[in-house]
C-alpha positions as CSV (number, residue, x, y, z in Angstrom):
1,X,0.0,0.0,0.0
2,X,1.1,3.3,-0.7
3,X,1.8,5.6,2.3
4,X,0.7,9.4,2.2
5,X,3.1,11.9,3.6
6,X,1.8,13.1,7.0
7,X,1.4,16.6,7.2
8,X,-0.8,17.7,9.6
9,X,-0.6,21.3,8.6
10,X,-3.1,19.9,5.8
11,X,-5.4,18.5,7.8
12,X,-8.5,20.3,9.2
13,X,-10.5,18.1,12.4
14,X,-13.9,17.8,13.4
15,X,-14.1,16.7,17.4
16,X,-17.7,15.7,18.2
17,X,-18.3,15.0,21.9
18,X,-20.5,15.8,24.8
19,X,-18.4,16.2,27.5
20,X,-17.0,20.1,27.1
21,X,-13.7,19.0,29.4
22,X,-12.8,15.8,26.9
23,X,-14.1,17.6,23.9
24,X,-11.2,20.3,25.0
25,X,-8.5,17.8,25.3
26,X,-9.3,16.2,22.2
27,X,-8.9,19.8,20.4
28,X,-5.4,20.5,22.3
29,X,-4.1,17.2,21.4
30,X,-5.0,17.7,17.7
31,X,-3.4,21.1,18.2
32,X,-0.5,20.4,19.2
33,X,-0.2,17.8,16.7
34,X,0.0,20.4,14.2
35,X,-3.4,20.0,12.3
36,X,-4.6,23.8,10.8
37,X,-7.8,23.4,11.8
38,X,-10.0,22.0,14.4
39,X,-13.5,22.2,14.9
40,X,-15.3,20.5,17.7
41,X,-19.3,20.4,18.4
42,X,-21.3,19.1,21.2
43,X,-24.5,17.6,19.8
44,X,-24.4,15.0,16.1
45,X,-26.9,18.3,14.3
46,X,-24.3,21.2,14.9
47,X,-21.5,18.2,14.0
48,X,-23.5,17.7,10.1
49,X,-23.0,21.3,9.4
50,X,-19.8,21.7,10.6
51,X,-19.0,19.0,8.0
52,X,-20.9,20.1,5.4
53,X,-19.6,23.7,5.4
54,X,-15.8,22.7,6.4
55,X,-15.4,19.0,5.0
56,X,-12.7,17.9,7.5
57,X,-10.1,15.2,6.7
58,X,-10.7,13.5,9.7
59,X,-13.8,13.1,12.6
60,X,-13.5,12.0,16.0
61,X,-16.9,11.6,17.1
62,X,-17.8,10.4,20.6
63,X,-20.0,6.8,21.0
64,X,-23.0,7.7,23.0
65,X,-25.3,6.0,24.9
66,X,-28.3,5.2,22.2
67,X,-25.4,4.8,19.8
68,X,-26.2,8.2,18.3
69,X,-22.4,8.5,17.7
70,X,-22.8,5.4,15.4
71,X,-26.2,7.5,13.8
72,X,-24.1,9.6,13.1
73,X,-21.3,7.9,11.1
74,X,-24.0,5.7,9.1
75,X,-24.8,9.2,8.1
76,X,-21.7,9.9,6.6
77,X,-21.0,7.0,5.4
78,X,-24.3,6.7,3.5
79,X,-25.7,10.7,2.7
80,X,-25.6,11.7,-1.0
81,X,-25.1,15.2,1.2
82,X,-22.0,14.7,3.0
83,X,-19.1,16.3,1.5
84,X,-17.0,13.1,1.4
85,X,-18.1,10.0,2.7
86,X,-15.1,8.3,2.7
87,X,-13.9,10.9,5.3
88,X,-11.4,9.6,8.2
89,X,-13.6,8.3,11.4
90,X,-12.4,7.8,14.3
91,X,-14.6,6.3,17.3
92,X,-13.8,7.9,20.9
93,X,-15.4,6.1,23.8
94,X,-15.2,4.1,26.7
95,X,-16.7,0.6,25.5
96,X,-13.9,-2.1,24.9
97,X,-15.7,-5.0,24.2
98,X,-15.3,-7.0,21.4
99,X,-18.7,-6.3,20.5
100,X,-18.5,-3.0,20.8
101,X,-15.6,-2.9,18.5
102,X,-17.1,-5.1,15.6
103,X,-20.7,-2.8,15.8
104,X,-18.4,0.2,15.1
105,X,-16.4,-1.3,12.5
106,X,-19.7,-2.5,10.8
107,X,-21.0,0.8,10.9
108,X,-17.9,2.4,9.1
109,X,-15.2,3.6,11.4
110,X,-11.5,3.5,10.6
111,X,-10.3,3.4,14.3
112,X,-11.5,3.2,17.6
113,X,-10.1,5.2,20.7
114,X,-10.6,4.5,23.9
115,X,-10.9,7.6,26.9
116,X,-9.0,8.6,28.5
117,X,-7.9,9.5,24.8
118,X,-3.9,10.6,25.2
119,X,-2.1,12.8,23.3
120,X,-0.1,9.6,21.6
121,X,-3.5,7.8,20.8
122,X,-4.8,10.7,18.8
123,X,-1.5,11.1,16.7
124,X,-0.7,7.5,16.1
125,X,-4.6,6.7,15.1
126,X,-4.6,10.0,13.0
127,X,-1.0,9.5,11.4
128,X,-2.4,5.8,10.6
129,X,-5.7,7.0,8.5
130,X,-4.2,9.9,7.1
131,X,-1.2,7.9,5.6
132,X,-2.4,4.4,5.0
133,X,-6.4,4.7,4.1
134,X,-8.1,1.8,3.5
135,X,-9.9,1.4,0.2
136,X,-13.3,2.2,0.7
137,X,-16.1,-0.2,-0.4
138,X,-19.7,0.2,-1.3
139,X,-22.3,-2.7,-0.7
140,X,-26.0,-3.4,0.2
141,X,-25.1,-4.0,3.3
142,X,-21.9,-1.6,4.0
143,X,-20.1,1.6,3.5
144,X,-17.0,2.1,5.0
145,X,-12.8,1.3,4.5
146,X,-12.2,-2.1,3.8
147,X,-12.0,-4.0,6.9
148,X,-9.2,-6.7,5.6
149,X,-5.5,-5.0,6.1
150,X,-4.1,-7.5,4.0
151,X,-4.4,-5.9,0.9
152,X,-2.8,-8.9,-1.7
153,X,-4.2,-12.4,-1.2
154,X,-2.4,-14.5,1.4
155,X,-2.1,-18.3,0.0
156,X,-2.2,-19.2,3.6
157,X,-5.4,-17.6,4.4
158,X,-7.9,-20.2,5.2
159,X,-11.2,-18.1,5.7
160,X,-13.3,-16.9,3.1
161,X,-12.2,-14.0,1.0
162,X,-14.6,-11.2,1.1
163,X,-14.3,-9.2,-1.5
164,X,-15.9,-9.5,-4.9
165,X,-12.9,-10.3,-7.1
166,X,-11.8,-13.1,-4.2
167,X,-14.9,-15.7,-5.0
168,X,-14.5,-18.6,-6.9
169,X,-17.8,-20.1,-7.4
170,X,-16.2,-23.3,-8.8
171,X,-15.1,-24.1,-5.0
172,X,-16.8,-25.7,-2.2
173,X,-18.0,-23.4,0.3
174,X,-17.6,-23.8,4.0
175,X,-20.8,-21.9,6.2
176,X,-18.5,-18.6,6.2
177,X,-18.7,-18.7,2.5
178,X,-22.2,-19.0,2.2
179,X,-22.3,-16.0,4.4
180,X,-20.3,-14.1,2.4
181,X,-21.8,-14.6,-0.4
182,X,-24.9,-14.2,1.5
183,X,-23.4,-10.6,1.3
184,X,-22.8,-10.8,-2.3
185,X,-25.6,-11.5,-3.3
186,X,-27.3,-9.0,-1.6
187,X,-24.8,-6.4,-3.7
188,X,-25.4,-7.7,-6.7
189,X,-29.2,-7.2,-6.1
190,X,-28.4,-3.3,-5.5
191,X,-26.5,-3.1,-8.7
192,X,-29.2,-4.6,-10.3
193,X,-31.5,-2.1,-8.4
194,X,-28.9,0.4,-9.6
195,X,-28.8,-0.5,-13.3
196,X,-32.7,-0.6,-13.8
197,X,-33.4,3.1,-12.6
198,X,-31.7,3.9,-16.1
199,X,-33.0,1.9,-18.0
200,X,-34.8,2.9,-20.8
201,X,-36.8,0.7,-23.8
202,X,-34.3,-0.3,-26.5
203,X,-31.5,0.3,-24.2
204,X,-29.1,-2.3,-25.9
205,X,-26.2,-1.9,-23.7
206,X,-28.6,-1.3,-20.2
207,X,-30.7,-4.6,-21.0
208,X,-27.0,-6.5,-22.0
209,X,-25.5,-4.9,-18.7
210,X,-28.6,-6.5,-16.6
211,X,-28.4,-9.7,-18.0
212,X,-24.8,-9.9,-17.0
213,X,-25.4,-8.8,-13.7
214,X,-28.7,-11.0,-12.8
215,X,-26.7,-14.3,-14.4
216,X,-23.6,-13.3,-11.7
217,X,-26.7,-13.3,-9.0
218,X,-28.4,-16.2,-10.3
219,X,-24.8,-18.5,-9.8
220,X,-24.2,-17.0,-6.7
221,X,-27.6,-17.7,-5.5
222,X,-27.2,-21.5,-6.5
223,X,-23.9,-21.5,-4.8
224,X,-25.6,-20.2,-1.3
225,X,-28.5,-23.2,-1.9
226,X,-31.3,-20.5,-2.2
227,X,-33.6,-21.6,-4.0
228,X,-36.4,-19.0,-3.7
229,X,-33.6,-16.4,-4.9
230,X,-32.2,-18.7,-7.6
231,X,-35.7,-19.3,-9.2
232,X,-36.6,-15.6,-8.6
233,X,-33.5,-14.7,-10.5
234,X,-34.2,-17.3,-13.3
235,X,-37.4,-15.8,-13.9
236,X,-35.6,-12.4,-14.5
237,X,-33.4,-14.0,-17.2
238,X,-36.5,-15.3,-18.4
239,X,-38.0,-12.3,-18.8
240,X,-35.0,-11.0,-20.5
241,X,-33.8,-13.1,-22.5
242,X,-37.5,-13.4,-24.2
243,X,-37.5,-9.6,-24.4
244,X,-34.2,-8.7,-25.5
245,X,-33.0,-5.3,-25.8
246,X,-36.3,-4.1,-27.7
247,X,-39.1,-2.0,-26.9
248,X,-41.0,-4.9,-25.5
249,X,-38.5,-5.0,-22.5
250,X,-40.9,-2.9,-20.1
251,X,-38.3,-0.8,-17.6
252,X,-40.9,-0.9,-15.3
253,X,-41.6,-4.7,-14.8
254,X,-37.6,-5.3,-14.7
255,X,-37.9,-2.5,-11.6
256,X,-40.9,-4.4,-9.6
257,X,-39.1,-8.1,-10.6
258,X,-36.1,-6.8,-8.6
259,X,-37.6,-5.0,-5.9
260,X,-39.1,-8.6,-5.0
261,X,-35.8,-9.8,-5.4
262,X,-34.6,-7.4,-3.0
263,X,-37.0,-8.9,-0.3
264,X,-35.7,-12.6,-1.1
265,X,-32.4,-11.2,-0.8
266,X,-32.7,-9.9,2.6
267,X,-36.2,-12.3,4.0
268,X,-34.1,-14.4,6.8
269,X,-34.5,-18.2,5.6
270,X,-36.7,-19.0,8.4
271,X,-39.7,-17.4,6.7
272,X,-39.7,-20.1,3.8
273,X,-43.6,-19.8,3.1
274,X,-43.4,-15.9,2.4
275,X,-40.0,-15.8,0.4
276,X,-41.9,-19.2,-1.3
277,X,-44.8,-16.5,-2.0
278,X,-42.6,-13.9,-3.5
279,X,-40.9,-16.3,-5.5
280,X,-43.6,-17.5,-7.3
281,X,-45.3,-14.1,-7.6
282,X,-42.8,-13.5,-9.7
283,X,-43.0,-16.2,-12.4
284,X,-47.0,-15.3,-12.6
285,X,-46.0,-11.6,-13.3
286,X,-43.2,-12.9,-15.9
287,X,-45.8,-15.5,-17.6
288,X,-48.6,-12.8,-17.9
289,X,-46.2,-10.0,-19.6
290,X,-44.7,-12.6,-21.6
291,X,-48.0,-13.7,-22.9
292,X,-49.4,-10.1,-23.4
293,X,-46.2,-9.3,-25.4
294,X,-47.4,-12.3,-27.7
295,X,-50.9,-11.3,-28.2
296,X,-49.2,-7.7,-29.0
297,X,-47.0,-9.0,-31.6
């Protein structure tokens, strides 16, 4: 990985905590560290415009009680409005847990400091996420820097890889796999999502670029043993395939067929009967369009 050259002078903070006395320290250590600017608020609705008006380079933002500290980075991580949402985030609190840790990590946080926050803390966290950022990923299911700090594949790595590019799916999946792809899946049902809002009739490349994508859902979805999802997604490339890039490929059905594929994505496995339901809504919806487009002909 490429390291950035640290120079605080550059940077400009945002220090978000309740306490006024820690709040303080927090500025004076960043101070003293040498970064231009710092700007520190008390409550997560004066922090969003200090963001949007000033766009720092890094946040410190306090973890509390309610998790509104964790609101608040979802925010950032996940608003169209927020100036950069793969700004630096750093966690401050007082929980330690292992739990505590993962639930920040998941929500998009690229350190965690734990108060009493020291001077050292502050510059070794900042120094870290200023000069070795993690790439920053996009899913269904999560916004943030890459939580893996390997960044090239280790060949004695026995766990599942978790990025998109990692899967095989020729191998045999273990359960962490089928979690993973679990994950997967769920992405490739937001670039679906993603790919129909533009699509117009006779949108050669658009209806070519679906396809693609809903045959990479379909395989994952056999590889995960769904079957509600894999015949849900083999009804889209029905569809498709009998529609082709022409003006009988209705934007709108291809938007419904995978908004309910969107539900089987993310309907937990122990409601079979209503993820059955959806699934075979679907093939009625794809036999009655299919068979008005051949009266129509």
């Amino acid at each position: 990985m490429t390291e950035t050259v640290f120079e605080p002078s550059q940077l400009t903070a945002l220090v978000v905590d309740q306490n006024h006395y820690q709040r303080a320290i927090s500025v004076e250590n960043l101070r003293a560290l040498g970064v231009a600017r710092v700007f520190n608020a008390a409550t997560h609705i004066e922090a969003w415009e200090l963001l949007c008006k000033n766009n720092p380079s890094v946040v410190l933002v306090e973890w509390l009680d309610g998790g509104d500290g964790l609101d608040l980075v979802r925010r950032i991580r996940t608003s169209d409005d927020a100036p950069n949402r793969a700004v630096s985030l750093l966690m401050l609190t007082s929980r330690g847990g292992k739990t505590d840790v993962e639930t920040a990590r998941a929500a998009g946080v690229d350190g965690y400091l734990r108060k009493p926050i020291t001077a050292l803390a502050i510059h070794k966290r900042v120094r870290a996420v200023v000069t070795k950022p993690q790439p920053f990923i996009v899913t269904a299911t999560y916004v943030g820097p890459c939580r893996r700090r390997r960044q090239q594949p280790d060949p004695q790595h026995a766990g599942p890889w978790r990025r998109l590019d990692d899967v095989s799916l020729n191998d045999t999946l273990s359960d962490d796999d089928i979690d993973t792809n679990t994950e997967l899946a769920r992405a490739r049902v937001a670039a679906l999502e993603a790919i129909a809002r533009q699509l117009m009739p006779g949108d050669v490349r658009g209806a070519r670029k679906m396809f693609k994508s809903a045959q990479e859902l379909h395989d994952i979805a056999v590889q995960i043993d769904d079957p509600h999802l894999t015949f849900g997604t083999r009804e889209l490339l029905r569809y498709l395939q009998a529609q082709g890039a022409t003006d009988r490929l209705d934007p709108d059905v291809a938007r419904t067929h995978i908004a309910a594929l969107h539900q089987l994505a993310h309907l937990p496995a122990t409601l079979n009967s209503e993820r059955a339901r959806v699934a075979q809504s679907l093939k009625r919806m794809v036999d009655k369009k299919l068979r008005q487009s051949a009266s129509a002909a």
